[in-house]
C-alpha positions as CSV (number, residue, x, y, z in Angstrom):
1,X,-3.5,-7.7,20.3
2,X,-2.8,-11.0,19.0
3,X,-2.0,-12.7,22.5
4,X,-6.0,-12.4,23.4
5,X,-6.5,-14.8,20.9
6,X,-7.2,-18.2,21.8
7,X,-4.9,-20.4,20.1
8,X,-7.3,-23.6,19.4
9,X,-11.0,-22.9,18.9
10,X,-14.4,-25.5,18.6
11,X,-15.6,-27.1,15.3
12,X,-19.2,-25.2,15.9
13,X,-16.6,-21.2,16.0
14,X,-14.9,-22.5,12.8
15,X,-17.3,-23.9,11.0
16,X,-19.2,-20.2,11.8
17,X,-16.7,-17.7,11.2
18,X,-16.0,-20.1,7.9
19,X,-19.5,-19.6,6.6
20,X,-19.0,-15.6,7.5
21,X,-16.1,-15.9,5.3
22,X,-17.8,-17.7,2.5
23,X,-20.9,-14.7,2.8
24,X,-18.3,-12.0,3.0
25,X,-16.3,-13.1,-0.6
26,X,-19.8,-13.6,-2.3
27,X,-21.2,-10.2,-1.2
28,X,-18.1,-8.4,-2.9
29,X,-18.7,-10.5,-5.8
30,X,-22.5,-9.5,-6.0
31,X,-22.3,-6.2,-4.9
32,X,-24.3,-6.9,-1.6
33,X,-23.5,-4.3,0.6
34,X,-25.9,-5.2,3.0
35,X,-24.5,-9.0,3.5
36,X,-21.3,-7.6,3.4
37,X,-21.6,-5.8,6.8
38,X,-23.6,-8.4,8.0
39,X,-21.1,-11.2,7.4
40,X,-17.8,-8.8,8.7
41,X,-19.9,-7.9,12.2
42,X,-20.8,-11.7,13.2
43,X,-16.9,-13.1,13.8
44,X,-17.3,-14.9,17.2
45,X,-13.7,-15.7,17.6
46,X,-11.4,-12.3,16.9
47,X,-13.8,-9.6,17.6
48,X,-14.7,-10.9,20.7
49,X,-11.6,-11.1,22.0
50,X,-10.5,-7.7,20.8
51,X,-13.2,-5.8,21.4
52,X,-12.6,-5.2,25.5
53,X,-9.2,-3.6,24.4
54,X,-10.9,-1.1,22.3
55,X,-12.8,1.4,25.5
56,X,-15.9,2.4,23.3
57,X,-16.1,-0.4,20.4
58,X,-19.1,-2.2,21.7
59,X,-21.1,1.1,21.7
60,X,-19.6,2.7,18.7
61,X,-20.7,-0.6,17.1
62,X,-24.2,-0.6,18.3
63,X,-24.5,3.1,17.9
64,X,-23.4,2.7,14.3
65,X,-26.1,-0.3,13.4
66,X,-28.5,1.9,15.0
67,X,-27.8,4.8,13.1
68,X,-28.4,2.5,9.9
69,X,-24.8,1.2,8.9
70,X,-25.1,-2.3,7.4
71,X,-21.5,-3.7,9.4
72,X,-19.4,-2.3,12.1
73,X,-16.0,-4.4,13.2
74,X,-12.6,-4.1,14.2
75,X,-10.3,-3.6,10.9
76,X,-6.7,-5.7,11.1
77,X,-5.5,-5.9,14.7
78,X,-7.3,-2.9,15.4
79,X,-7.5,-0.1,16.5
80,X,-8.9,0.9,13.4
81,X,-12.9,0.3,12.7
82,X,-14.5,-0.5,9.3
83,X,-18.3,0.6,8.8
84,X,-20.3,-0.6,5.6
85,X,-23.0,1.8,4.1
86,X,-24.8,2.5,0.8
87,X,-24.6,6.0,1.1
88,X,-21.5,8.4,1.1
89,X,-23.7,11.6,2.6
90,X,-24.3,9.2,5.4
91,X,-20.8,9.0,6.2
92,X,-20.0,12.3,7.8
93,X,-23.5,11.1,10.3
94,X,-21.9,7.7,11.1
95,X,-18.4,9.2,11.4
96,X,-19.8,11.7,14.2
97,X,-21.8,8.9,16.0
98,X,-18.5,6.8,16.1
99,X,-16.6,9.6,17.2
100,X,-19.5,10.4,19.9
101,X,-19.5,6.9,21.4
102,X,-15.4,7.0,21.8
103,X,-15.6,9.9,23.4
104,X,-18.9,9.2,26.1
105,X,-18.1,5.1,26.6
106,X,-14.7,5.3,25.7
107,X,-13.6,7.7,28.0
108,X,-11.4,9.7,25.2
């Protein structure tokens, strides 16, 4: 997965995904999880690249923000998936909405 990415990026991606960064570090440090899955689900130069190799991720992200989960995003080189939220009875909801969007847009 690491030959979709683009081997020189703008000033305008960098200087972006560098302020993501930057949110992501101080989140853990306050305890903010809801800037914590903000910052991880705004990359614009990994994700986007990755993404179209993953059949489902764009829905199972946008089914898990729906459903209430503060981040959604590819974890490593993928094809794991990372979701942020507050509550742990929530998880077995968001895990079933993930594994819902796989199956209908990911043709699993």
């Amino acid at each position: 997965m690491r030959a979709v990415l683009p081997t020189e990026i703008s000033m305008k991606e960098h200087i972006w995904n560098s302020c993501q960064a930057g949110a992501l570090v101080a989140s853990v440090l306050q305890g903010d999880l809801r800037v914590l899955g903000k910052a991880m689900s705004l990359d614009k130069i990994v994700e986007p690249k990755r993404t179209p190799l993953i059949p489902g991720m764009e829905a199972v992200k946008r089914a898990t923000l729906e459903a209430g989960a503060f981040g959604c995003t590819i974890s490593g080189v993928g094809p794991m998936v990372v979701v942020v939220i507050d509550d742990p009875k929530k998880g077995e909801e968001i895990w079933n909405i993930m594994v819902e969007a796989f199956l209908k847009e990911g043709n699993l």
